[in-house]
N, C-alpha and C positions, 0 to 999 in steps of 0.2 A: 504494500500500500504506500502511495505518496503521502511524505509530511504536510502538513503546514501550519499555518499560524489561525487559529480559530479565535471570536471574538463573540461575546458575548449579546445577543440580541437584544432589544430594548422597541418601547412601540415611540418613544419618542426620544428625539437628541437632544440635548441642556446644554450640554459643555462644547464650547467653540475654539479653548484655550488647553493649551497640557497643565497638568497635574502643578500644583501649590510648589511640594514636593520635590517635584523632577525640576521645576523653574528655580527653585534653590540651589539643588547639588549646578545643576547648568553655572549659573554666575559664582561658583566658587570654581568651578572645572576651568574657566576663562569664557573667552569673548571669541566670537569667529570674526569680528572686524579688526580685531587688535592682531590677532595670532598667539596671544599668550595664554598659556593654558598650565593645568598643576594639575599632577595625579595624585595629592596626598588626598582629598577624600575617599577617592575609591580605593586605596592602597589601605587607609585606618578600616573601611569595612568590611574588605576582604579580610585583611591579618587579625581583625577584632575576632570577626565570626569563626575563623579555624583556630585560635586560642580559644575559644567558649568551645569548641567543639573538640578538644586535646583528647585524645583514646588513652596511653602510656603515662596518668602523670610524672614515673621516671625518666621518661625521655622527652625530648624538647620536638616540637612542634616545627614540621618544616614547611616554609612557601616557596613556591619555585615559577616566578616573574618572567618569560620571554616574550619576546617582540619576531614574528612572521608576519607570511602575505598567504595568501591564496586566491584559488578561483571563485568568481562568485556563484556558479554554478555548484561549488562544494559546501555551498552554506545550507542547510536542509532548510525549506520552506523559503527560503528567499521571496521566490516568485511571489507569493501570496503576501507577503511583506509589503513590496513595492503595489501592490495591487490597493491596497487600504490605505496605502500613502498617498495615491496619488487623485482618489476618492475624498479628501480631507477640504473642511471648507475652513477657512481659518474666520475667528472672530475679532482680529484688531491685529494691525501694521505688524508687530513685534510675531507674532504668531506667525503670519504670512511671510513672514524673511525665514524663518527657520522653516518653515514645509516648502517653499521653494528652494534653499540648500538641498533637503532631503530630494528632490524630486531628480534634481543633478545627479545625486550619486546614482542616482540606476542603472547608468551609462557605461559605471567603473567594471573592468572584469578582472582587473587584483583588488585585493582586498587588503589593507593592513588589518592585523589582528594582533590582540593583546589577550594571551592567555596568564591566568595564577591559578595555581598550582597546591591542595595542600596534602602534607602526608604525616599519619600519626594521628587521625581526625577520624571520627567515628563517622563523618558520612551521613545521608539522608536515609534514616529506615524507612522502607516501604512494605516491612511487613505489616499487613492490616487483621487485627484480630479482634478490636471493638468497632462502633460504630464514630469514638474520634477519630478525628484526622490524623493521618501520621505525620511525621515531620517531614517527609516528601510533599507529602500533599502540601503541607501549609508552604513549603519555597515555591513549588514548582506553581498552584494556581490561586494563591490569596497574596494578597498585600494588609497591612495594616492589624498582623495578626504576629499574637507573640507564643510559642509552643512552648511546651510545660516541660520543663527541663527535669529528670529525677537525680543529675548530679547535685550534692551536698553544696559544692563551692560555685555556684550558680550564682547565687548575690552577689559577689566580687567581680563577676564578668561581664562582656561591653552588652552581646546579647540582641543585635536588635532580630536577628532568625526572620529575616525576609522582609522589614520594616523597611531596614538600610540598603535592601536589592535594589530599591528603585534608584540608590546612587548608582550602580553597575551602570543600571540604565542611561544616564544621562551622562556616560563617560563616550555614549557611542555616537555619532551622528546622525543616527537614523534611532535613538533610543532601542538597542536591537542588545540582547545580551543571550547567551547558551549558559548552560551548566552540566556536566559531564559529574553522574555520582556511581557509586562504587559502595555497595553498603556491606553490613555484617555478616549478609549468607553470599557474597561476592556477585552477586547481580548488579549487570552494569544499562544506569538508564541515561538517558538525552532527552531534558527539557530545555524549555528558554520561555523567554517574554518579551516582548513588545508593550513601547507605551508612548501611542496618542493621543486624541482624543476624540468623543461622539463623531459619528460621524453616515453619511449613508452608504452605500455599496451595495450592487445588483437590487436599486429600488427597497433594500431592506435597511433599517437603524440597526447600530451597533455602538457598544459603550467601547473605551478608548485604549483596551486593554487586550493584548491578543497573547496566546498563549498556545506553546508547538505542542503540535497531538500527529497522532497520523490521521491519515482522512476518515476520520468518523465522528462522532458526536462526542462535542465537549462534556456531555452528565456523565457520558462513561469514566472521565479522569482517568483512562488506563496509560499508566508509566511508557514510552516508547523506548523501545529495546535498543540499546547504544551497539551496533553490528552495522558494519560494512559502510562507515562516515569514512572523511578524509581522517590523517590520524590526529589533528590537534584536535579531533572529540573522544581521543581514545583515555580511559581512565583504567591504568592497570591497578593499580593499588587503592586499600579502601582509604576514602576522603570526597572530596568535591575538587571539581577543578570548574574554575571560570571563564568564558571564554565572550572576547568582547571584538566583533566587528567594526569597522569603520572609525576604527578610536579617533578619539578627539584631541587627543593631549598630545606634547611634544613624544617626538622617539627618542628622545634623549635619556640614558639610563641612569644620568646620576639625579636626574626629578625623582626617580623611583628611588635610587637609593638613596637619597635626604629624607626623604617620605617615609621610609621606613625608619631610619635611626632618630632623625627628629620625632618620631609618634611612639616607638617601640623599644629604645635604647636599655630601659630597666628589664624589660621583659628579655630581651637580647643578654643581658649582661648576668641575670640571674638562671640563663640558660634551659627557659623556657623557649626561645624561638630562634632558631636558623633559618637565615634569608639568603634565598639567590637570585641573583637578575642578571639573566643573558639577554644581549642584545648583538646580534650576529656573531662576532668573534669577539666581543669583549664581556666578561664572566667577574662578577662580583660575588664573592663569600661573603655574608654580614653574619660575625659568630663572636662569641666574647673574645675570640684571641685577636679577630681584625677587627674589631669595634673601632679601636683607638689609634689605630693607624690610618681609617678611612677616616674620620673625624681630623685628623691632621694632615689630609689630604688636599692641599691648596686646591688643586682642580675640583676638590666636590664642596668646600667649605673654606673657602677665600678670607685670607686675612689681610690685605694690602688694599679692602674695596670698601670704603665709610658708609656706604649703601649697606652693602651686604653684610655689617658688621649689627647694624641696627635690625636687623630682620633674624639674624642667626644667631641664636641664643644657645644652642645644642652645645656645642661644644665647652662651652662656659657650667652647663647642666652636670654634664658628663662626668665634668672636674670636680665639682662642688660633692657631687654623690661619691667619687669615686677618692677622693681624698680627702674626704672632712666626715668626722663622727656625725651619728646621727644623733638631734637632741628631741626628747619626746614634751610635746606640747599637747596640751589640753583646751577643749572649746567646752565650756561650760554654759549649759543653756539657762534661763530662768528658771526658776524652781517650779512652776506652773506647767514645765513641760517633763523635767525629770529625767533629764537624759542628759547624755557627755559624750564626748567625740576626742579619740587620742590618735595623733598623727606623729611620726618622725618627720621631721625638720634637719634638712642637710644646710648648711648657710656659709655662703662663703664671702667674705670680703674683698674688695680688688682697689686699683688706686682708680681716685678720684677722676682723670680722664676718660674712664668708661663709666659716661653716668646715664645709665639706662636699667634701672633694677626689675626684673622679672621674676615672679614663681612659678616654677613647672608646679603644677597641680596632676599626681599621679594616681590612676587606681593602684590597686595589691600584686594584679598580675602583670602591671609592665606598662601599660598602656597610657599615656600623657592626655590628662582630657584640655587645657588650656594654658597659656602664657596670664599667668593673671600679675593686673597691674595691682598696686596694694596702695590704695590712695595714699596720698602724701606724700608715698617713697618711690615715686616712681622716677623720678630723678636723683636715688641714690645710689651710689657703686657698692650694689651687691649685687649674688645670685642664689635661687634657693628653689630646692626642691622637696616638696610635701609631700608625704604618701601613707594612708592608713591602714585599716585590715579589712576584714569584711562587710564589719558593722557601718563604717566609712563608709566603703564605696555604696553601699548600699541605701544609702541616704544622696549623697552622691548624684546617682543615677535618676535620684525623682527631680532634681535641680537641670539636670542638661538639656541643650539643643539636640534638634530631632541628629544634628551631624557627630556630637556628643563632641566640642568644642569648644564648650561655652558653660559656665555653671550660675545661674543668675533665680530670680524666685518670679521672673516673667513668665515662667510656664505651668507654673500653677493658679489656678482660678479662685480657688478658694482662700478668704482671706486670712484667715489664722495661721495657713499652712505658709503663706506667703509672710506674714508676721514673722513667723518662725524660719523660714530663709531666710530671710535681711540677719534675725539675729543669727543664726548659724554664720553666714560668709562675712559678718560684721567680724564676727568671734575669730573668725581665721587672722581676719588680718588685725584684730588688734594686736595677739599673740605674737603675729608676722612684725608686725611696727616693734616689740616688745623687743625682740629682738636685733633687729636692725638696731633700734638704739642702743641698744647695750654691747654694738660692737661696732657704731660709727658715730660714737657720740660729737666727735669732734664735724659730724656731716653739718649738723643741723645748728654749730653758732652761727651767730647772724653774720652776714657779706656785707651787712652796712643800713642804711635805715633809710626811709622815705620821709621826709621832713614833712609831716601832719598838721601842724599846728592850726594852720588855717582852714585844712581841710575839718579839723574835729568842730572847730569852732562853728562853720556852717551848718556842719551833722546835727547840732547841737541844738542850733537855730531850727534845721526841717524839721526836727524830731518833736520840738516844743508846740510849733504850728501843728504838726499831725495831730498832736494829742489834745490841742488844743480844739480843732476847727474839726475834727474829724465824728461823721455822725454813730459810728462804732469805737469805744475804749476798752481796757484791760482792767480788771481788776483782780491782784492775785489776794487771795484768801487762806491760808492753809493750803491744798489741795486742790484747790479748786481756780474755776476761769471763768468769772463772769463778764458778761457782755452789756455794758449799759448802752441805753440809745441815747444819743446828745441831740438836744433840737440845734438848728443852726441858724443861727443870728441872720437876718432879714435882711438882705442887701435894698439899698434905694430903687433899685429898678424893678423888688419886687412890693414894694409899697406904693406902688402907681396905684391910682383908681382901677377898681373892677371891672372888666373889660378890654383894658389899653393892655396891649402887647407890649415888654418892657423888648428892647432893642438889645441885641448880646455881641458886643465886640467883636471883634475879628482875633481879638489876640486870646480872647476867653474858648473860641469852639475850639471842641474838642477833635485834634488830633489823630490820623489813622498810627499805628506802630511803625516804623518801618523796616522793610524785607529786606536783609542780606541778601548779595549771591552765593548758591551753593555751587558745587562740581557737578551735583548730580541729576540728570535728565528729569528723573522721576521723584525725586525730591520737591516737599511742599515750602519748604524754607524756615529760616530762622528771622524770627522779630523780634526788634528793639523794643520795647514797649515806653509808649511815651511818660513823662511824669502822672500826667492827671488818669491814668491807668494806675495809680500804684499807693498803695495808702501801708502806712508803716507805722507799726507803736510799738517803746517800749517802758518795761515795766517794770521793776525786776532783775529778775534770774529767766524773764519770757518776751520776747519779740513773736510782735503778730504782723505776719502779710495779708493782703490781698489784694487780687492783681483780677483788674477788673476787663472783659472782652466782650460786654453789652453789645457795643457798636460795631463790631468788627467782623466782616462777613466771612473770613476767613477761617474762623474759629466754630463755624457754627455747625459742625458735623464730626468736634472732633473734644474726644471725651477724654485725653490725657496726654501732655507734655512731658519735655525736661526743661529746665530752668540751668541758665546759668548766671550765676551774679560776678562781676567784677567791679573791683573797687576805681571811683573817680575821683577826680578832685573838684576845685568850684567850678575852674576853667572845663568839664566834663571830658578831660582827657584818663584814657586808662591808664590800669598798672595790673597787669596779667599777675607777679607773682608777689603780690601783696596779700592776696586772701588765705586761707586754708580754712575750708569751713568745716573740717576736723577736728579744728585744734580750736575755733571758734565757737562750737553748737554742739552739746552732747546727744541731741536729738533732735529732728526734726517730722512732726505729724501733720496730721490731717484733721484741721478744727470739725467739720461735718462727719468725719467718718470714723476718727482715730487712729488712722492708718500710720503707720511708721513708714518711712520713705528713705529707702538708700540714697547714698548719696559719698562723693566724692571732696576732693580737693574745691573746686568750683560750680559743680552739677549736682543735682536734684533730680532722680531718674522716676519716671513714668508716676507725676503727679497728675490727679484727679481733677477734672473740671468738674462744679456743680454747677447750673445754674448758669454757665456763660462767668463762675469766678471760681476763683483760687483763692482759698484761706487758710494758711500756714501758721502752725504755730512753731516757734525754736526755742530750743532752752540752751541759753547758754552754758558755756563750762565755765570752769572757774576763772581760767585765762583768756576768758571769752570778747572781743574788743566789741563795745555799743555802742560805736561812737563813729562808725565807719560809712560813708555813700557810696552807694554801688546805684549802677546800671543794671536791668533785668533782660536777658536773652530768654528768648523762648523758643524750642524749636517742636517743629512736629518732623514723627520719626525719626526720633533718634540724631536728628541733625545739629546739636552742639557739639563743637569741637574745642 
């Protein structure tokens, strides 16, 4: 029987656009108008899922990375591929650029291909003895589905079992990926996927997701027998092997190998994973004996290039774990939640001309989830890498990006749970700061002083008017925060006779904000916000904002910012690194809601809009300065820099 790629029927089409999903991994893989492209997401998803899937825990986990071509006639189901491609109706400009690339390639009859490889990996079982699904099933035809692991050390691993396929997908140009599996009773199958979107074909709808069967009906889901393909689908040993047509990424094999050691170097060095990557006649071992000679390999990790010095942290990682004691830190949560979190802390100090400090943030089994910056010290000469047990990571994991990159309490909805992130990753880094300072205290005397006087003086003046003329004040109490209303005094123009329209200056209306340029195409921008937007009191030990968007049409569809404040003077010129609102505000919430709000050196991350306003409360620390004018940036999507 002929293969091919079967699709899912539907009585009507919705989606005009690819997958959320797949348009993610795309703008991290690169741009096809630039030509620059990176394979470390689909290199972290491949080596993630064959370390969760380790057979031997005494033996290390192997990948094995080459770059071939073939015919396209060797690709099973092709034909039926381009057939659905070229039936696609796209629903906006962006869309339509990429399914006309796609329609190009039909033309091509080599094919680049990027196979990985893993061995020591228990493979997709497809023996069926309940009516769950087996873990064939869930790769080979669901998405967005996680399988029930019965190994023990499961919570410690990356894990995403076909979530993270759809990056495979979006490494290829025609989103076209195979999978070659190998399981326990040595049965070898050949699936793959495809991923477009809704779409019609022979007068019939179909949903945007095709998947290789042989020519019969997709309900039967029967596994296709891997016999008599070309031989990059041949799977001798048990494991998975992945197999990616029309790749998109450079052919360059040291992308892959920085890819692997920048994301995997613990896991490499504690001799859980051997990496190999050929690329025609040149053959890379990545094992703990070359770890350290490839890392000092000018050609793969350049030392003489000020660009590539600021991007490449690895090396500097490497050192720090590999010749500095580990010290054990502790994140202690509120008592209201009853839990604690104990990490090893590797920290290294360097001199003061590399001033870029980064934390590798490690799981248990090797895996680096991000570069995280530690507010305040992000301009200090360290390097440090963090890494906990199971209990860790496993907390960990409910904090990441779907590309597991990123650890932030943006992905959870629920507000307590997100309470409880801020305080978790607050907890990291104060520990983080604790340190830093107790082994660079000579970083943080002062370089000199910004002569204030006039400035405090005016602060001093707005602040008296606010509290004065303002129809909302502060009152602290013990514990509490109440809000009196103030009537406000009668201007002349409003004590005209009844009826007469009082006349309003020119210099009195109110003001739109005004829009920065950003870089980016798709970007909604960042706003100044004018004065008469902005009412400020303090009180206390408490500073109240709010920052008012009644008039402004801009705002009116969008329910939460970042904030950035920078300090002026009277002349309203800046001074970037005068503030530190770490060292300024022990906390900053949510007057309406209560909500606790992350926040940085200068930013305010993903505050709440009520009502067209923003009402802030701060408490200062003890060293807290109240006497300081700032400028308020506001950006939508993440647009402050």
């Amino acid at each position: 029987m002929k293969e091919i790629f079967a699709f899912i029927g539907t009585e009507h089409t919705q989606s005009h656009s690819f997958n959320q999903s797949l348009e993610y991994f795309r703008d991290i893989i690169g741009d096809n108008s630039t030509k620059k492209f990176t394979s470390e997401s689909t290199i972290r998803e491949v080596v993630q899922n064959s370390l969760d899937a380790q057979l031997d825990m005494t033996k290390p986990v192997e990948v094995i990375i080459s770059s071939t071509s073939v015919q396209k006639k060797d690709l099973p189901g092709i034909e039926s591929v381009f057939e659905h491609i070229k039936s696609l109706n796209p629903g906006n400009n962006y869309t339509l650029e990429i399914t006309d690339h796609m329609k190009k390639l039909e033309k091509l009859s080599t094919i680049d291909v990027l196979t990985l490889e893993d061995r020591n990996t228990t493979g997709l079982s497809t023996s069926k003895t309940t009516d769950v699904l087996t873990p064939y099933e869930i790769y080979a035809y669901n998405t967005g589905i996680h399988g029930a692991s019965t190994n023990v050390s499961e919570q410690s691993r990356g894990g995403s079992h076909g979530v993270g396929k759809i990056a495979i997908n979006s490494a290829s140009d025609i989103h076209l990926m195979y999978f070659a599996n190998h399981d326990e009773n040595g049965v070898e199958n050949l699936g793959g996927s495809v991923e477009l979107f809704d779409h019609k074909y022979n007068n019939k709808s179909y949903r945007g997701t095709g998947f290789l069967i042989e020519n019969t009906s997709l309900k039967d889901r029967i596994p296709l027998i891997n016999k008599d393909f070309h031989e990059i689908f041949h799977k001798s040993t048990r494991g998975l092997k992945i197999i990616i047509p029309y790749i998109r990424f450079t052919s360059d094999p040291i992308d892959i190998v920085k890819s692997i050691i920048n994301n995997f170097f613990i896991a490499i060095l504690k001799e859980k994973l051997i990496a190999q990557v050929i690329f025609d006649k040149q053959k890379y071992i990545i094992n703990k004996d070359t770890i350290k000679n490839l890392v000092n390999d000018e050609k793969i990790y350049p030392t003489d290039d000020e660009d590539e010095l600021k991007i490449e942290f690895t090396p500097r990682y490497l050192q720090a774990y590999t010749e500095y004691d580990a010290q054990p830190i502790k994140v202690e949560l509120p008592a209201k939640y009853n839990e604690s979190y104990n990490f090893d802390l590797y920290f290294m100090a360097h001199d003061k001309e590399i001033n870029s400090g980064r934390t590798a943030i490690f799981r248990s089994i090797g895996m680096k989830i991000e570069d995280h910056k530690v507010p305040g010290k992000v301009r200090a000469p360290y390097t440090a890498v963090i890494i906990g047990g199971p209990n860790e990571d496993e907390y960990l994991k409910t904090l990441e990006n779907k590309s597991h990159t990123e650890i932030s309490a943006k992905s959870l909805r629920d507000k307590e749970s997100q309470n409880k992130a801020i305080k978790f990753i607050n907890g990291i880094e104060k520990e983080i700061r604790k340190v830093i300072d107790e082994n660079l205290s000579v970083y943080d005397q002062p370089q000199g002083k910004l002569n204030t006087d006039e400035l405090f003086y005016k602060a001093n003046l707005d602040f008296s008017r606010v509290i004065k003329s303002s129809t909302q004040t502060i009152e602290i109490g013990g514990d509490n925060i109440k809000i009196n209303k103030r009537v406000k005094k009668e201007s002349r123009s409003e004590r005209k006779t009844s009826g007469e329209k009082a006349s309003t200056p020119e210099s009195k209306r109110k003001r739109k904000p005004r829009k920065l340029k950003t870089t980016s195409e798709s970007s909604k921008g960042i706003f100044v916000m004018q004065p008469e937007s902005i009412k400020r009191a303090v009180a206390g030990t408490y500073e109240m904002l709010e920052i008012n968007f009644l008039d402004i049409d801009e705002f009116n569809k969008i329910d939460s910012v970042d904030i950035s404040l920078k300090v002026i003077d009277g002349d309203g010129k800046e001074y970037d690194d005068e503030l530190n609102l770490i060292k300024c505000y022990e906390e900053i919430s949510d007057y309406k809601s209560g909500d606790i709000y992350k926040f940085d050196e200068d930013k305010i991350y993903d505050v709440k809009i009520y009502n067209k306003k923003i009402n802030l409360i701060f408490k200062f620390t003890n060293n807290g300065n109240r006497s300081l004018k700032y400028i308020y940036k506001v950006g939508i999507n993440n647009d402050i820099y």
